[in-house]
C-alpha positions as CSV (number, residue, x, y, z in Angstrom):
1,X,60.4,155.0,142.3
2,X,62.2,154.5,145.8
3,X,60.6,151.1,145.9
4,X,61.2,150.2,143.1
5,X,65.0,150.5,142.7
6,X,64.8,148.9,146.5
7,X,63.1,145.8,144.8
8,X,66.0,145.7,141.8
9,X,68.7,145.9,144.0
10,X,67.8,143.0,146.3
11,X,66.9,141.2,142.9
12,X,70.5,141.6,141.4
13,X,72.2,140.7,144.9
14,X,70.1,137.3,145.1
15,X,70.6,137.0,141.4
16,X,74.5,137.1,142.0
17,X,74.6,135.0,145.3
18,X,72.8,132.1,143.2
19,X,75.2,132.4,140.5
20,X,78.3,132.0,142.9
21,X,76.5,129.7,145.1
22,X,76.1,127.2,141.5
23,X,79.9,128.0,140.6
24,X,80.9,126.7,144.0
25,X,79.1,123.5,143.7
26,X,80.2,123.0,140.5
27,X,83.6,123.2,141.4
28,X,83.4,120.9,143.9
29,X,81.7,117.9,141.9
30,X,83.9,115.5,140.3
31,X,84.6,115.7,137.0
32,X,82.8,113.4,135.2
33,X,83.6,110.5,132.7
34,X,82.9,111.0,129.4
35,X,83.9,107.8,127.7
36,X,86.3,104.9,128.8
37,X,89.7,106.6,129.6
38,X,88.5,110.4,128.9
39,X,88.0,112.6,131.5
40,X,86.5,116.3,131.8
41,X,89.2,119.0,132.8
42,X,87.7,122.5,133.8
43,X,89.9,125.3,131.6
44,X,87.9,128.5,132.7
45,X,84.2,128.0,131.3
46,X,84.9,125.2,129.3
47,X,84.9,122.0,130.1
48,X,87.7,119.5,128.3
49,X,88.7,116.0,127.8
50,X,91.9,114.1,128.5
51,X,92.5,110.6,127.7
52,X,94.4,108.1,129.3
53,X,97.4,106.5,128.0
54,X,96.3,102.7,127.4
55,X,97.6,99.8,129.3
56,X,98.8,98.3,126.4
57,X,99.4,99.1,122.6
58,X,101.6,97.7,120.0
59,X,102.5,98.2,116.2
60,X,102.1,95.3,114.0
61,X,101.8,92.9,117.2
62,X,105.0,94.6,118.3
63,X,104.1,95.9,122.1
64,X,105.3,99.5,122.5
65,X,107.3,99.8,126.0
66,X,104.7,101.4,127.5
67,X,106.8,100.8,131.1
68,X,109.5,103.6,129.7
69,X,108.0,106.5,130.7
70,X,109.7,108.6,128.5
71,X,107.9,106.6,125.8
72,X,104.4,106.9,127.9
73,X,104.9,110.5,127.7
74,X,105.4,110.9,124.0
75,X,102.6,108.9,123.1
76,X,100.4,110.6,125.2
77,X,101.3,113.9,123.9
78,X,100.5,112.3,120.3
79,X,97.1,111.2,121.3
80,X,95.8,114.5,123.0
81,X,97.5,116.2,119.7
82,X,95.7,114.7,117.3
83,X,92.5,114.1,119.2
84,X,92.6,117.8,119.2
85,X,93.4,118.4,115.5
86,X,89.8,118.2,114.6
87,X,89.8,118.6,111.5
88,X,92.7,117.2,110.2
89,X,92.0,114.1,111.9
90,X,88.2,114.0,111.0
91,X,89.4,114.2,107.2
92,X,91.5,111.5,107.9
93,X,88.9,109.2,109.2
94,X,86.5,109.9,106.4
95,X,89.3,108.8,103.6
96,X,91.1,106.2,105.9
97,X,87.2,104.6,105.1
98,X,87.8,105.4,101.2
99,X,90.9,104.1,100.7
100,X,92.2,101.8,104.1
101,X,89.8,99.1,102.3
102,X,91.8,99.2,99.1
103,X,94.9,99.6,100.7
104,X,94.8,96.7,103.0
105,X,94.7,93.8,100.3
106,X,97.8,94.8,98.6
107,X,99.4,95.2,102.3
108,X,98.4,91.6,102.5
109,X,99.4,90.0,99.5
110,X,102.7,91.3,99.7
111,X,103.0,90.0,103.6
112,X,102.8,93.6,105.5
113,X,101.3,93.8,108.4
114,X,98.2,95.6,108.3
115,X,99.8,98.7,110.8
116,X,101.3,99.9,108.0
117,X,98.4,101.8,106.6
118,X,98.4,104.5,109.4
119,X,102.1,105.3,107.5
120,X,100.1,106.8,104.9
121,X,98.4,108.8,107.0
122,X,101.1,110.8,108.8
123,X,103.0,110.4,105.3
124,X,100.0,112.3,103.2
125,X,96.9,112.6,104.6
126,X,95.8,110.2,102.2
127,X,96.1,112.5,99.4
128,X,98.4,113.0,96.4
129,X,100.4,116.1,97.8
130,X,104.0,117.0,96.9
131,X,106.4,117.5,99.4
132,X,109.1,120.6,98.9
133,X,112.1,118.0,98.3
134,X,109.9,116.3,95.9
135,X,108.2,113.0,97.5
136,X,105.0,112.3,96.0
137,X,101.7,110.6,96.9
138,X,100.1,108.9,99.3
139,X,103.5,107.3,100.5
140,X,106.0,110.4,99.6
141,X,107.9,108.7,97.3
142,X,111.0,110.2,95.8
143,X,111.8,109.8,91.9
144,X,115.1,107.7,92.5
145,X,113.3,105.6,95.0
146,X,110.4,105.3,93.1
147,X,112.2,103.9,90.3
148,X,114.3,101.5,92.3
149,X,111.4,100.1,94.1
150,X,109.7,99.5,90.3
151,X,107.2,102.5,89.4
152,X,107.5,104.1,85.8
153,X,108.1,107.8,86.1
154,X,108.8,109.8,83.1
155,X,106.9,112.9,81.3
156,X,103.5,111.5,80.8
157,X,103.1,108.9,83.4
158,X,103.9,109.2,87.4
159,X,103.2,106.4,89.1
160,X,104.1,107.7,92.5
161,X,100.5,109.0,92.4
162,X,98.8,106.0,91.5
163,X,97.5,104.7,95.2
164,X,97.8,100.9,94.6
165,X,100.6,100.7,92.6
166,X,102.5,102.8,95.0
167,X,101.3,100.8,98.0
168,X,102.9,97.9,96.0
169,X,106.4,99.8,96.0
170,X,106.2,101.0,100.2
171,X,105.6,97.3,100.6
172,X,108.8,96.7,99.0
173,X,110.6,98.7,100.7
174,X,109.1,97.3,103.9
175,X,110.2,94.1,103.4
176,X,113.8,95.3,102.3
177,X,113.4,97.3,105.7
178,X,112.3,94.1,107.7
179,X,114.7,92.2,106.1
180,X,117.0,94.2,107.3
181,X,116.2,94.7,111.0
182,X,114.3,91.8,111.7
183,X,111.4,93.8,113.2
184,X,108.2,95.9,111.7
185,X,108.9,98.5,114.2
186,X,112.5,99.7,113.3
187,X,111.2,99.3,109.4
188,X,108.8,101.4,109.9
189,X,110.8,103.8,111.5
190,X,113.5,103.7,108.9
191,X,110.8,104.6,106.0
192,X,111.1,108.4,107.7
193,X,114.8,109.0,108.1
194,X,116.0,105.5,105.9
195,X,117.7,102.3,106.1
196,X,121.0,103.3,106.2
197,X,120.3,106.4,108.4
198,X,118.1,104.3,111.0
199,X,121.1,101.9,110.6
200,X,123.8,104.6,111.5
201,X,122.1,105.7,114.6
202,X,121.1,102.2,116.0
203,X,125.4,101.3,115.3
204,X,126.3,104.7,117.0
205,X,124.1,104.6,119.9
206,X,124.8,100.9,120.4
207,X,120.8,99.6,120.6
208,X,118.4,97.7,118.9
209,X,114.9,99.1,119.1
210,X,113.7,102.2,118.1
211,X,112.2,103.4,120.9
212,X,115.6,103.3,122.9
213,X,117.2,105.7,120.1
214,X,117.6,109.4,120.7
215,X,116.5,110.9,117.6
216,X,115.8,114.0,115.7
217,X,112.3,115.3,116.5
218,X,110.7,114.2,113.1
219,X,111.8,110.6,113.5
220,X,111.0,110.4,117.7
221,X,107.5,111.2,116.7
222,X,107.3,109.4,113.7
223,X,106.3,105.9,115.1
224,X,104.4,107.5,118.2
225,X,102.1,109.9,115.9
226,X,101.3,106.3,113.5
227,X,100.2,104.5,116.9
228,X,97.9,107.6,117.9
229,X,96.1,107.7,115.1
230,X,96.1,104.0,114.9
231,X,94.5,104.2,118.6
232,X,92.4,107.1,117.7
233,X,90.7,105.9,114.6
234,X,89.9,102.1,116.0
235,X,88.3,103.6,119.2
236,X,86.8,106.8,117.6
237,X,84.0,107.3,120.0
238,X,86.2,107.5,122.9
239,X,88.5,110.5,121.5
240,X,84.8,112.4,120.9
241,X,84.5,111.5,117.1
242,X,81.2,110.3,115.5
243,X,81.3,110.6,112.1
244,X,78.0,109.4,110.8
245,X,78.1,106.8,108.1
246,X,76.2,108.9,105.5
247,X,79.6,111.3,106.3
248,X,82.5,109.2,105.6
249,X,84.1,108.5,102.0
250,X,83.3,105.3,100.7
251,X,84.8,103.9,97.2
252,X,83.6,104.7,94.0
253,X,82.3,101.3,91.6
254,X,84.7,101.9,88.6
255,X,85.4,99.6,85.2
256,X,88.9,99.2,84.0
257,X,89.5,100.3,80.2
258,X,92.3,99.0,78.9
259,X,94.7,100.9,76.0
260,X,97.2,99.3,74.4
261,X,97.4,102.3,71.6
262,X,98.7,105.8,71.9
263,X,95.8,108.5,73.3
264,X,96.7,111.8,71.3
265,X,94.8,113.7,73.3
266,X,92.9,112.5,76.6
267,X,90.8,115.2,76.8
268,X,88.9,113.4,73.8
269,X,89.0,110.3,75.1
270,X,87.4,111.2,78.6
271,X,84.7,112.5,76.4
272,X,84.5,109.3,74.6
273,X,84.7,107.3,77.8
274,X,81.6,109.1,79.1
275,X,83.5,111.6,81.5
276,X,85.0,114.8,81.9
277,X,88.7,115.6,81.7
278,X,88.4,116.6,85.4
279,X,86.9,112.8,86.0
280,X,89.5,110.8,84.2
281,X,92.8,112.7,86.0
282,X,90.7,112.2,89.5
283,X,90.8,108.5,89.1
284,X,93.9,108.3,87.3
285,X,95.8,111.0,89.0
286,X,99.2,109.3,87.6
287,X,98.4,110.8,83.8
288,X,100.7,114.1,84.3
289,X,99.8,115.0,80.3
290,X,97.3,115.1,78.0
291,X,98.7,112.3,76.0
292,X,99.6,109.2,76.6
293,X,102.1,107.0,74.5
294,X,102.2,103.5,74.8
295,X,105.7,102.0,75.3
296,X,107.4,100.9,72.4
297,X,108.0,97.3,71.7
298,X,104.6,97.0,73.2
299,X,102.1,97.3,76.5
300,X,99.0,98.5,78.0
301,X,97.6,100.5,80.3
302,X,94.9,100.5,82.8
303,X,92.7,103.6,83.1
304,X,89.9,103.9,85.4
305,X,86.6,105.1,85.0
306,X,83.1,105.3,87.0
307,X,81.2,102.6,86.4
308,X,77.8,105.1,87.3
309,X,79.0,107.1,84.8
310,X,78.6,105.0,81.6
């Protein structure tokens, strides 16, 4: 029995001396590269990435001063924060490949640069969410606005939550905002705290450029957090994202039905289209009843339905 107890102890010593012989080493290697400008960090047992700032960026071919380094450091804090917001940010990537390909056309027919999507990211997550003062949609669109920029919003219909025809009303305001400040940067800026507001501060503080503005927190991380996930989502492998195709969202063939009558109740017609109630408000989130009355003096309609569904 002697013996044998003799035997475990020397085992556990040599057991122990290995282990802290191996930790030793380990400390001492480099940390090695992971992908191009991320880099392995020890934090206790764990081993984790950090990313470097890159050499250049811009928003809509507008270079962020990268040579601020105030500027440097609030970008980097936006990349490492949502490279780290795992799955907020892998959500986002799977419906940025839904919808960015539906969005990007009407960004280019009304002369937006294509930047601007990443807005309705931060905006909504790409989803038809509500806000507690009342903006709505993928661009967070009040009522007044809404209606200024050209959307109908009344009882039955809300167009704030149709995707396309809302991206038609931010691009409005874009170029208003361009228009304005003669560059994409401070418009897109001003589409979080407004034109007149953005206007105010860049008056008070007696500058011309966003990032040279001291600003509430929101609005100083506004344009930072759109370039992030700008960066992030075009070089997805590098923040430690693969999202395998057969993963991501992709859009859904659907056939335009046209109605030019009043729908009593849509319930019925979904069921007469083919689809469940459920189906017609997913595609057509803008119905906010169960009826739908055409306009008097005249009109129509577009409602969408799966095509596969027929």
């Amino acid at each position: 029995m002697k013996t044998f107890q003799h035997i475990l102890q020397i085992s556990i010593i040599l057991v122990l001396v290995v282990y802290l012989v191996y930790t030793k080493l380990a400390d001492d290697k480099p940390l090695p590269l992971v992908a191009q400008g991320a880099y392995m960090v020890q934090e206790g047992n764990f081993l984790v990435p950090t990313f470097d700032v890159p050499p250049t960026m811009a928003f809509a071919d507008e270079k962020v001063p990268l040579h601020d380094e105030e500027v440097k450091q609030r970008l980097d804090r936006e990349l490492h924060i949502n490279s780290y917001w795992h799955s907020s940010t892998i959500f986002l990537i799977k419906r940025a490949n839904e919808w960015f390909p539906q969005i990007e056309p009407v960004l280019k027919q009304n002369n937006i640069p294509d930047d601007f999507k990443y807005i309705s990211l931060i905006e909504s997550g790409l989803l038809n969410v509500r806000s507690p003062s009342g903006a709505i949609g993928f661009w967070q669109i009040l009522e007044a606005t809404g209606k200024e920029l050209g959307l109908e919003i009344n009882e039955e219909v809300d167009e704030r939550y149709h995707p396309l025809k809302s991206t038609e009303a931010a691009s409005k305001y874009f170029l208003k905002a361009y228009n304005k400040f003669g560059n994409w940067t401070n418009a897109a800026a001003s589409y979080n705290i407004g034109i007149s507001g953005l206007s105010r501060i860049l008056s008070e503080q007696k500058m011309d450029s966003y990032y040279d503005l001291y600003l509430n927190e929101e609005t100083a991380r506004y344009i930072l957090r759109v370039i992030a996930l700008k960066e992030i989502i075009e070089n997805k492998a590098t923040y430690g994202y693969d999202v395998p195709e057969n993963q991501l969202y992709h859009p859904i063939p659907l056939k335009e039905v046209t109605v030019s009558e009043d729908i009593p109740d849509l319930v019925k017609f979904a069921l007469e289209q083919g689809v469940s109630y459920k189906v017609l408000k997913h595609y057509n989130p803008w119905l906010r009843q169960k009826t739908l009355t055409i306009k008097k003096g005249g009109g129509s309609y577009t409602i969408l339905i799966p095509a596969s569904d027929n």
